[in-house]
PDB file of N, CA, C and O in Angstrom:
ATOM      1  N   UNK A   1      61.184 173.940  75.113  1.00  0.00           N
ATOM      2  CA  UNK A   1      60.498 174.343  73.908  1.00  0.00           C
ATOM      3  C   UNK A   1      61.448 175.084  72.961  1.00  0.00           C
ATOM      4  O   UNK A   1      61.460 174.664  71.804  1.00  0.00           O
ATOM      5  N   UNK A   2      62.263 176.137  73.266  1.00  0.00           N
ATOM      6  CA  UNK A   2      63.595 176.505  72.607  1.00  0.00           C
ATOM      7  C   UNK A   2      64.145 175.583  72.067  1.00  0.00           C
ATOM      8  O   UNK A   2      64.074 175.611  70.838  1.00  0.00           O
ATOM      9  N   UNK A   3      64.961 174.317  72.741  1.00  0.00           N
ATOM     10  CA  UNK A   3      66.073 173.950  72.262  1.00  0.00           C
ATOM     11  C   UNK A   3      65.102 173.020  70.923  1.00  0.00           C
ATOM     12  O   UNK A   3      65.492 172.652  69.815  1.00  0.00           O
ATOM     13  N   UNK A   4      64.010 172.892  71.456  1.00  0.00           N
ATOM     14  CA  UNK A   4      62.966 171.879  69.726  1.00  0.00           C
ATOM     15  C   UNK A   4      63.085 172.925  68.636  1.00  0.00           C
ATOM     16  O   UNK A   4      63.579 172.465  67.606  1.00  0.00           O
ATOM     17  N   UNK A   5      62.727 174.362  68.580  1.00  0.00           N
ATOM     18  CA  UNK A   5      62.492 174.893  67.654  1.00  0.00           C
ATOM     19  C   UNK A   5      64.325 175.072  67.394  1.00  0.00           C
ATOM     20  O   UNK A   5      64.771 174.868  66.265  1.00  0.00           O
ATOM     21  N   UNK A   6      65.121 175.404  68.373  1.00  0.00           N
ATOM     22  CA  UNK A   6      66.779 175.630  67.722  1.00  0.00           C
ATOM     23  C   UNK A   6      66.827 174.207  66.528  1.00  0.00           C
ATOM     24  O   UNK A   6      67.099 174.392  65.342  1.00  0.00           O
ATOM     25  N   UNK A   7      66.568 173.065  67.006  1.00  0.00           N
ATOM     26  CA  UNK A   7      66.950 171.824  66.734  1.00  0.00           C
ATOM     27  C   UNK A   7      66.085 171.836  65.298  1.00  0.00           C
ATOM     28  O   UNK A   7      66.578 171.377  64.267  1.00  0.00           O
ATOM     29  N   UNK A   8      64.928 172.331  65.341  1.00  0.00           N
ATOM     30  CA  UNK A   8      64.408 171.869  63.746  1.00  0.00           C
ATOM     31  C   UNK A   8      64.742 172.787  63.143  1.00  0.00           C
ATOM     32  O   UNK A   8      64.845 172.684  61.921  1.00  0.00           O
ATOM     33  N   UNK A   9      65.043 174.078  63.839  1.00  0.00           N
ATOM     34  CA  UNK A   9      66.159 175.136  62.572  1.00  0.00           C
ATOM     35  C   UNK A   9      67.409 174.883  61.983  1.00  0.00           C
ATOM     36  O   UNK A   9      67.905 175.120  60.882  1.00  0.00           O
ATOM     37  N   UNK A  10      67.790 174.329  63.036  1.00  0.00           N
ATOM     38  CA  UNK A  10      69.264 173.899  62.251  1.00  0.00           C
ATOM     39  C   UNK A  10      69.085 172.825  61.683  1.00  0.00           C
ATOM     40  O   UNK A  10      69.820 172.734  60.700  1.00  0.00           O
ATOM     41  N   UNK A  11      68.359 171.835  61.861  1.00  0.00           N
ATOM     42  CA  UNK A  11      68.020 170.509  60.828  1.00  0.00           C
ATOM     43  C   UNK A  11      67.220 170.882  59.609  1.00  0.00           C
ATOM     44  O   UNK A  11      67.007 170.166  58.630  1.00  0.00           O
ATOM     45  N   UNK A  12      66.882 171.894  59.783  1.00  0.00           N
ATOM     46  CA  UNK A  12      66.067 172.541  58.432  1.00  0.00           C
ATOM     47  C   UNK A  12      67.223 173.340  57.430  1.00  0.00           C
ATOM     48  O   UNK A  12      67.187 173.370  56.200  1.00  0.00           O
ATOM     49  N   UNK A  13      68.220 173.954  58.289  1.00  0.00           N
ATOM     50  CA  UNK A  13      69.135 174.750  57.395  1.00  0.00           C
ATOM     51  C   UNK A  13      69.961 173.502  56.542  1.00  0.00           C
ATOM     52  O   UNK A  13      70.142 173.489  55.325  1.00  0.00           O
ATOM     53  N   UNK A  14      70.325 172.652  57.343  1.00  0.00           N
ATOM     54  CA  UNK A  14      71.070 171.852  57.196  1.00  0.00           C
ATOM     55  C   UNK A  14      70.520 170.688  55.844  1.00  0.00           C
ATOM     56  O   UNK A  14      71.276 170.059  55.104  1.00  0.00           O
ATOM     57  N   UNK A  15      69.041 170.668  55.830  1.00  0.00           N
ATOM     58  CA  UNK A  15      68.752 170.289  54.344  1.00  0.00           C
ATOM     59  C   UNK A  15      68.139 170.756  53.313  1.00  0.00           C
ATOM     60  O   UNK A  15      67.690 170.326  52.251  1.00  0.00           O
ATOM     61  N   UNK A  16      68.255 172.104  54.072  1.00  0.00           N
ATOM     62  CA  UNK A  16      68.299 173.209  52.623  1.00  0.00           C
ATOM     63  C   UNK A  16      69.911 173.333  51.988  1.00  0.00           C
ATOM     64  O   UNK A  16      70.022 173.661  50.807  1.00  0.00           O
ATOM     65  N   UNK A  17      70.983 173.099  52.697  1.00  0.00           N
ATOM     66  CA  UNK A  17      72.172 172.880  51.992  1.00  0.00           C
ATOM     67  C   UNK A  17      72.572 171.671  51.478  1.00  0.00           C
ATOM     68  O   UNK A  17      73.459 171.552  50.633  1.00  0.00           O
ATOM     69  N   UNK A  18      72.004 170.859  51.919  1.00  0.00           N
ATOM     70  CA  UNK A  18      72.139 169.124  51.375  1.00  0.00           C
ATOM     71  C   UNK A  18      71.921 169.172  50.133  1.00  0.00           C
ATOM     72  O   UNK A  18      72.630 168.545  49.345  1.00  0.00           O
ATOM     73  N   UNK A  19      70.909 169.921  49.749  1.00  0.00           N
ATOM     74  CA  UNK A  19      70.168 170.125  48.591  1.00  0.00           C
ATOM     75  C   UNK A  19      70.886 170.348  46.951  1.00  0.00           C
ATOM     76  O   UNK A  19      70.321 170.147  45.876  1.00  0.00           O
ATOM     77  N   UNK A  20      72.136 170.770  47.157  1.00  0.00           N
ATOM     78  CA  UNK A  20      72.368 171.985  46.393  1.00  0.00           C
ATOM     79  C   UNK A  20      73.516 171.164  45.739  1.00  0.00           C
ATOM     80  O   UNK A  20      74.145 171.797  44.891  1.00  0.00           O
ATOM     81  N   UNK A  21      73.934 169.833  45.969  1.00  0.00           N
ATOM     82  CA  UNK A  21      75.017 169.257  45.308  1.00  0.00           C
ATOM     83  C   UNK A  21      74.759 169.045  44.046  1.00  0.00           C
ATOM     84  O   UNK A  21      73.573 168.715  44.012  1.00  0.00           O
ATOM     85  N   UNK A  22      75.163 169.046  43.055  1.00  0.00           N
ATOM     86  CA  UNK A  22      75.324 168.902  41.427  1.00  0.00           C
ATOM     87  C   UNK A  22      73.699 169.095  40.851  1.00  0.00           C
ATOM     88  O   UNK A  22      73.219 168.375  39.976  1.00  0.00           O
ATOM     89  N   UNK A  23      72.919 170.287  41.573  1.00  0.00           N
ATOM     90  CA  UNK A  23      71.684 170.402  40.963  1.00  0.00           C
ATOM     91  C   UNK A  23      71.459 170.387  39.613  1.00  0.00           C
ATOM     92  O   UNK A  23      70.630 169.741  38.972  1.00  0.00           O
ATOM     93  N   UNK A  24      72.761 171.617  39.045  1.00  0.00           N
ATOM     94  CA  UNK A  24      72.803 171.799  37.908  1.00  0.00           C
ATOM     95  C   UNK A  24      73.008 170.592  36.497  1.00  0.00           C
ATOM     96  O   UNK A  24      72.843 170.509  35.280  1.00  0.00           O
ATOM     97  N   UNK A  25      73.382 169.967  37.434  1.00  0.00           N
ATOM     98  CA  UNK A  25      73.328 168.595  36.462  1.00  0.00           C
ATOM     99  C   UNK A  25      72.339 167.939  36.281  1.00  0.00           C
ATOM    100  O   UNK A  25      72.065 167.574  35.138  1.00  0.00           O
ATOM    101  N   UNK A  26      71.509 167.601  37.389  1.00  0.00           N
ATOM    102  CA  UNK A  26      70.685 166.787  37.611  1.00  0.00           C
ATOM    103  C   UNK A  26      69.314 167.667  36.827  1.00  0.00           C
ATOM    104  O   UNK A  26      68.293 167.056  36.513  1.00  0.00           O
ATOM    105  N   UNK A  27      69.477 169.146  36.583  1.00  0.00           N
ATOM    106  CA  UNK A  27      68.218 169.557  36.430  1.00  0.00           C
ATOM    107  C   UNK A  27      68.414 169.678  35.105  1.00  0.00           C
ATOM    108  O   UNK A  27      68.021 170.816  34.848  1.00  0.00           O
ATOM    109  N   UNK A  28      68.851 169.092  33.956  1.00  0.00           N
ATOM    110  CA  UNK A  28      69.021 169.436  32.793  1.00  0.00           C
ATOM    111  C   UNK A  28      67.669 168.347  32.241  1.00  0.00           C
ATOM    112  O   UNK A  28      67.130 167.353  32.729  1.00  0.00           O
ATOM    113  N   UNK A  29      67.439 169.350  30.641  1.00  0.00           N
ATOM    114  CA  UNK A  29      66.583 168.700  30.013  1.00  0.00           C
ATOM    115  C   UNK A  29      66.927 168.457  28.646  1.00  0.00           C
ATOM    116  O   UNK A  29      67.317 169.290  27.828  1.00  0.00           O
ATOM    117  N   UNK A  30      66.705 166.971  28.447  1.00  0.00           N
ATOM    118  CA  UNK A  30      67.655 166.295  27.117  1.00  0.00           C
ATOM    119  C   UNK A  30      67.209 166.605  25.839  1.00  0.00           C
ATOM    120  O   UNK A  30      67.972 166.496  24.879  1.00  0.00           O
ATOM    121  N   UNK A  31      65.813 167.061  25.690  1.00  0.00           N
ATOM    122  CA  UNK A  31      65.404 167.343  24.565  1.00  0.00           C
ATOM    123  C   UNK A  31      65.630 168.686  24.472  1.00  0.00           C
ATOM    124  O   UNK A  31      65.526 168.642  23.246  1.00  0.00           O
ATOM    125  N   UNK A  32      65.814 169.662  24.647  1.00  0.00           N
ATOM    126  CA  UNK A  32      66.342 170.976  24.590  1.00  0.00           C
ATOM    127  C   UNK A  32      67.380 171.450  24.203  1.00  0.00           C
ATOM    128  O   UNK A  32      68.010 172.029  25.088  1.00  0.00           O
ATOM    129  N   UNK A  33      67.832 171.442  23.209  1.00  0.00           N
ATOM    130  CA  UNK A  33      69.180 172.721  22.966  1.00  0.00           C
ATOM    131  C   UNK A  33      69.872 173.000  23.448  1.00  0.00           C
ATOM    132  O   UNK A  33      69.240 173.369  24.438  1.00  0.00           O
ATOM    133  N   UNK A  34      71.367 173.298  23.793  1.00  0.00           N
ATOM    134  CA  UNK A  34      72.038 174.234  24.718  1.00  0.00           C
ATOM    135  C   UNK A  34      72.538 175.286  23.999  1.00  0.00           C
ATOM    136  O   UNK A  34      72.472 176.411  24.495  1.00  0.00           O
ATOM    137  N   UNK A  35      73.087 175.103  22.782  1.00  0.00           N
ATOM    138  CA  UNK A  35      72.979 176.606  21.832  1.00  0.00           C
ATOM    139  C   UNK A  35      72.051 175.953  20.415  1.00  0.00           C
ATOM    140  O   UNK A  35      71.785 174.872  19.889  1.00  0.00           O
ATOM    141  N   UNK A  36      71.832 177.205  20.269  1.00  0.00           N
ATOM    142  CA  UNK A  36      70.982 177.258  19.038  1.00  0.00           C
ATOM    143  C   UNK A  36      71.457 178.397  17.822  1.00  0.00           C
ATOM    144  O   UNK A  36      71.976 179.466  18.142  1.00  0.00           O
ATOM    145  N   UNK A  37      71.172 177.960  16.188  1.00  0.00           N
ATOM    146  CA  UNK A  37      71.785 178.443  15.433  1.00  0.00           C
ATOM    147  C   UNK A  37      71.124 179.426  15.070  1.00  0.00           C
ATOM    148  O   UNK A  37      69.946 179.255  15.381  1.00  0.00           O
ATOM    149  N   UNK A  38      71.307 180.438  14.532  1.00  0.00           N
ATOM    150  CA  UNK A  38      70.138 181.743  14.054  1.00  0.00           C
ATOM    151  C   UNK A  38      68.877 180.744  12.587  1.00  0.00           C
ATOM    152  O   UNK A  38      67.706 180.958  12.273  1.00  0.00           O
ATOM    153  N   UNK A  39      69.749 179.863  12.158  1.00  0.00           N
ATOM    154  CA  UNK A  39      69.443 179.161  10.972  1.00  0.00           C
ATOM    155  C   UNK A  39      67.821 178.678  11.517  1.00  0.00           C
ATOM    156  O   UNK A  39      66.753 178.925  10.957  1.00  0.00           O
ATOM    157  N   UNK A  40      68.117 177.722  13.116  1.00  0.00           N
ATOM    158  CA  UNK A  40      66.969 177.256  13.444  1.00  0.00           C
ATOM    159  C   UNK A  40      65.753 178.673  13.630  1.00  0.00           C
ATOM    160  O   UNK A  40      64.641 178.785  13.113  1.00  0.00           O
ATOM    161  N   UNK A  41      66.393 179.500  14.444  1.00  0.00           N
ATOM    162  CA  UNK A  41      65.383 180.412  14.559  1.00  0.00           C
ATOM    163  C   UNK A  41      65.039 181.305  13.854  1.00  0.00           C
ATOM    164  O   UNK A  41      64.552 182.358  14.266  1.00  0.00           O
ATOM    165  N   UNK A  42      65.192 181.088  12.976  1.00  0.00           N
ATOM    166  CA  UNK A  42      64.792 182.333  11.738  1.00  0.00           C
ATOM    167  C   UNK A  42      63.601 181.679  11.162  1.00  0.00           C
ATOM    168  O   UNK A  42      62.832 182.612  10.932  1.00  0.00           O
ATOM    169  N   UNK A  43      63.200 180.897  10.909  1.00  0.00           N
ATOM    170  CA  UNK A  43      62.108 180.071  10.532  1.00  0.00           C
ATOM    171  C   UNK A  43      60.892 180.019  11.707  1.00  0.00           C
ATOM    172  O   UNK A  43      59.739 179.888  11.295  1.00  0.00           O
ATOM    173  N   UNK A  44      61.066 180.094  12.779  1.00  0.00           N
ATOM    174  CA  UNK A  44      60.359 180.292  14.084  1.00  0.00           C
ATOM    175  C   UNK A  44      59.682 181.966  14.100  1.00  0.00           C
ATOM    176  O   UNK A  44      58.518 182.333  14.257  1.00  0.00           O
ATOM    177  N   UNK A  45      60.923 182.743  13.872  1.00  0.00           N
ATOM    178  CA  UNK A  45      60.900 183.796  13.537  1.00  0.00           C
ATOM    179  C   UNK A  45      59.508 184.477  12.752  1.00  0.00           C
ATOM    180  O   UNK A  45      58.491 184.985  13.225  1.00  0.00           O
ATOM    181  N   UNK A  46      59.846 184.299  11.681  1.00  0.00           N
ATOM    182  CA  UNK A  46      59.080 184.513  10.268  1.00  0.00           C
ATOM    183  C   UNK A  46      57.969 183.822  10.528  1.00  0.00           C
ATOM    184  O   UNK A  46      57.175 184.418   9.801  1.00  0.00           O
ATOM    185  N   UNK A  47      57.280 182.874  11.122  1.00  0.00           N
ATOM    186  CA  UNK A  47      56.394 182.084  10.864  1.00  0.00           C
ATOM    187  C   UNK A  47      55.415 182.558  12.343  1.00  0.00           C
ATOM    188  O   UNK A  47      54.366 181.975  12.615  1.00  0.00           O
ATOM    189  N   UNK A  48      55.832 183.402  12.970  1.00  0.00           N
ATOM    190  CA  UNK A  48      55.586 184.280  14.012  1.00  0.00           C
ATOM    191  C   UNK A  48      55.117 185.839  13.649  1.00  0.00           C
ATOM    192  O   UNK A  48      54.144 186.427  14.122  1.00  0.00           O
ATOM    193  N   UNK A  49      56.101 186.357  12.659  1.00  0.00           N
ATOM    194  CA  UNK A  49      55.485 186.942  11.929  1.00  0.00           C
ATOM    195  C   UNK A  49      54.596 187.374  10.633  1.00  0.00           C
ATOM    196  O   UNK A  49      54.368 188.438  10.057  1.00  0.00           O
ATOM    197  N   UNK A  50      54.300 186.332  10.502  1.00  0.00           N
ATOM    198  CA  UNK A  50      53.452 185.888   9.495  1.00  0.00           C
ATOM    199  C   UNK A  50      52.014 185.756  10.255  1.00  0.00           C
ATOM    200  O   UNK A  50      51.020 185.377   9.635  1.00  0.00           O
TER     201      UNK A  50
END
C-alpha cells in the first residue's frame, strides 16, 4: 500500500513539472496589448471620470 501511494506521488510531482515548459508562451492573449500608451488611456481615464 506504501509503495502505490510513493508511486502516485512521484508520478504526480513529476507532472506537475512536465507542466511548466514554455507556459509563458503558450498563455499569451493576442488581442491584448503588451505596452500601452498614456495617449490610449487617458481617454479611458476621463470617461471613468465623467
Amino acid at each position: 500500500m506504501k509503495t502505490k501511494i510513493k508511486l502516485a506521488a512521484i508520478l504526480f510531482c513529476l507532472a506537475l513539472a512536465s507542466c511548466t515548459n514554455n507556459f509563458e508562451e503558450l498563455n499569451n492573449d493576442p488581442n491584448r496589448p503588451k505596452t500601452v500608451t498614456p495617449g490610449v488611456m487617458l481617454g479611458q481615464l476621463q470617461y471613468r471620470i465623467v
